[in-house]
C-alpha positions, 0 to 999 in steps of 0.5 A: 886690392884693399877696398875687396878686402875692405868690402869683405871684413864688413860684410864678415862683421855684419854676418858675425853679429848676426850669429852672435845676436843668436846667442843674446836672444837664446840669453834671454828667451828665459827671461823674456818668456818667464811667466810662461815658464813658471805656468807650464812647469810649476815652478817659482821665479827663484827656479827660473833665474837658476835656469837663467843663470845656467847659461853662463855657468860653463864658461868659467870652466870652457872658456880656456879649452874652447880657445884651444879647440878652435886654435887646434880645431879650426874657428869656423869648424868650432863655432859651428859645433858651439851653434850645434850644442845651442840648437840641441839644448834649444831643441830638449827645452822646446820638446820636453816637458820636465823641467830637468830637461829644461835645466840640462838642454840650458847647460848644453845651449851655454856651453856652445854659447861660451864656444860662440863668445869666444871664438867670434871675439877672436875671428873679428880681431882677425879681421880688423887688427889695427887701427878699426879694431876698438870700432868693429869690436863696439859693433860687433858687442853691441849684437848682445843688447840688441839680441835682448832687445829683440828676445824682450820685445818679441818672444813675448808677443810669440808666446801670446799668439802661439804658446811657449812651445813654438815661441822657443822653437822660433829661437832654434829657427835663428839658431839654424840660419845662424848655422847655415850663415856661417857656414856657407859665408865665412872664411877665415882673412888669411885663407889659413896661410899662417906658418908652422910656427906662428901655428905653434906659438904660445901666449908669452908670460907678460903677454899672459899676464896682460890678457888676464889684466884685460880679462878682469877690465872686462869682467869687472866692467860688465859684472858692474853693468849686469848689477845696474840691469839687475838691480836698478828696476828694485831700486826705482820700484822702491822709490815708487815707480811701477815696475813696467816704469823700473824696467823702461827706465833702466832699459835706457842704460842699453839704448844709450849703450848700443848707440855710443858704444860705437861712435865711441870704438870709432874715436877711440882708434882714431886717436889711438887713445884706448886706454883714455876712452876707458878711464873717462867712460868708466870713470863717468860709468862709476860716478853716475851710478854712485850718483843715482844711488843716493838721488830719487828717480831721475832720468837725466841720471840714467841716461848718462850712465847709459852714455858713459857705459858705452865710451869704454865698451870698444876699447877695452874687448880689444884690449887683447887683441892688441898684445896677442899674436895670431897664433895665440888669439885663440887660446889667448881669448879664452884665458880673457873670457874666462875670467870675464865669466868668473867676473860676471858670476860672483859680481851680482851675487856678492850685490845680492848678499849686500842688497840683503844686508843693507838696500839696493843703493849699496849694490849701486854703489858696490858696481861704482867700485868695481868700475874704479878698480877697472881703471886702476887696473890700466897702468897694469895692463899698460906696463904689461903691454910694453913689456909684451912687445918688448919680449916679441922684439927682442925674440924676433931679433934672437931669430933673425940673429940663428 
């Protein structure tokens, strides 16, 4: 019985992160096909990072309400319909030729794209609750840069051979296997068999309070990543490289990341050592990046940041896995991902205003603190998560006892 159902959760992971990979390449089909788009609408680049950033605008306000659909909705039935809304907006950018139309179909792709981030998340620690977590949810993150490495490397060779029309409708096709993948692959581990009540439980208050502790790990984290990817090509190009040279470079930084990520996931549920893993690799992540601020260009540098970005990257998406109960995952991963969306919204442009002020080295050394304020944040979340579990004991022995 054990080696089928080990057999299927893999097969699920491998089927997840292919849909999930839709959506990192729908991210970053702006940015990849961004000459393109500044020539066919007359606008300037300013104008395209608005679109860009329209993406992620809406899951600060549907993160929350997109766990609770999928709780009340069903998580298949929900993800569907979030794949749905990235192929309408998809399908509006690649039809029409206003550019309030290319902003309106953006919005709409990223409110299904917030639906997806939410809800994958939530279906994978279904799946791989225990010991494999950290390792399966590496995995499964690692779909974003691969997803961005794909849109970078090949949209544009699309849009040269067949312009940008079918370059963006190449992006709804993968939205459309995506749609049919899911829908004829997936099924949910427990074959829906969960209880009235586990169906009605609610996330606990110090069970709330370690998700959005583990929300603002995350978030703090990946706004440090996204100002290294934002900020790190200025800063080269400043010190005299070209800026095909800046882009190669920091591009390591996802390389390293999407090959340790998971080796590291692994060893992290091997141990059992989570929160380790998070200290060193962020820890790690925040000296070298402070390094690279004050040193010239060196690749040995980059290199490591891209190491140490990726020890931590497993344990810590699992983290609310490890403190909700089924019921509340849903719901749960919402409140997580919310504010990993308000992380990863005012975290580059608080850089932005500092890189204004002063250089781009300063925005470096702003993701070096919010890296070590993630670490500082773990006694938090640990004491939390005891207190958590102690709250579900005592409830269970409180039901036992009626």
């Amino acid at each position: 019985m054990t080696r089928p159902f080990l057999a299927q959760r893999w097969r699920i992971l491998a089927l997840l992160f292919l849909v999930r990979m839709t959506m990192a390449i729908q991210f970053q089909m702006v940015a990849a096909l961004s000459p393109y788009i500044e020539q066919a609408f007359a606008v300037s680049l300013a104008d395209v990072g608005i679109l860009i950033g329209l993406y992620f605008a809406p899951g600060i306000f549907i993160a929350a309400p997109g766990g609770a659909l999928g709780r009340y909705f069903g998580e298949k039935q929900t993800v569907l319909a979030g794949l749905v809304l990235m192929l309408i907006g998809g399908a509006m950018m690649a039809m029409s030729d206003a550019w309030s139309t290319q902003l309106n179909g953006r919005f709409i792709s990223g409110v299904g794209g917030v639906l997806l981030n939410v809800l994958l998340t939530k279906m994978v620690a279904d799946w791989f609750a225990g010991r494999e977590i950290s390792f399966a949810m590496a995995v499964f993150v690692n779909s974003w840069p691969v997803g961005i490495a794909l849109a970078l490397i090949g949209l544009p060779v699309f849009a040269m051979a067949v312009g940008l029309k079918l370059s963006l409708a190449v992006v709804n096709g993968l939205i459309i296997i995506g749609i049919l993948g899911l829908w004829l692959l997936y099924r949910t581990p427990g074959d829906d068999t969960q209880s009235t009540v586990a169906q009605t439980e609610k996330v606990r208050s110090a069970v709330l309070w370690a998700v959005l502790t583990a929300g603002a790990i995350w978030g703090l984290y990946n706004a440090a990543l996204a100002i290294v990817f934002s900020f790190g090509p200025q800063m080269f190009v400043s010190r005299g490289m070209s800026l095909a040279e800046a882009g190669s470079v920091t591009s390591l930084v996802l390389w390293c990341l999407a090959i340790v990520g998971a080796v590291a996931g692994y060893m992290a549920d091997r141990s059992g050592r989570r929160l380790l893993f998070i200290a060193i690799g962020n820890l790690g992540f925040a000296f070298f990046v402070a390094l690279g601020s004050v040193i010239g260009n060196s690749i040995p540098n980059v290199i490591a940041i891209g190491v140490f970005s990726g020890v931590a990257v497993g344990a810590m998406v699992s983290l609310p896995s490890l403190v909700l109960p089924p019921a509340a995952r849903a719901l749960g991963m919402g409140i997580f991902f919310t504010v990993y969306y308000l992380c990863i919204a005012v975290g580059p442009m608080i850089a932005g205003r500092i890189s204004e002020g002063a250089t781009t080295a300063a925005a470096f050394q702003l993701a070096a603190v919010l890296l070590i304020a993630t670490v500082a944040l773990l006694p938090v979340y640990h004491w939390l998560s005891r207190l958590s579990q102690n709250t579900v004991v005592q409830e269970e022995k409180e039901t036992m006892a009626i």
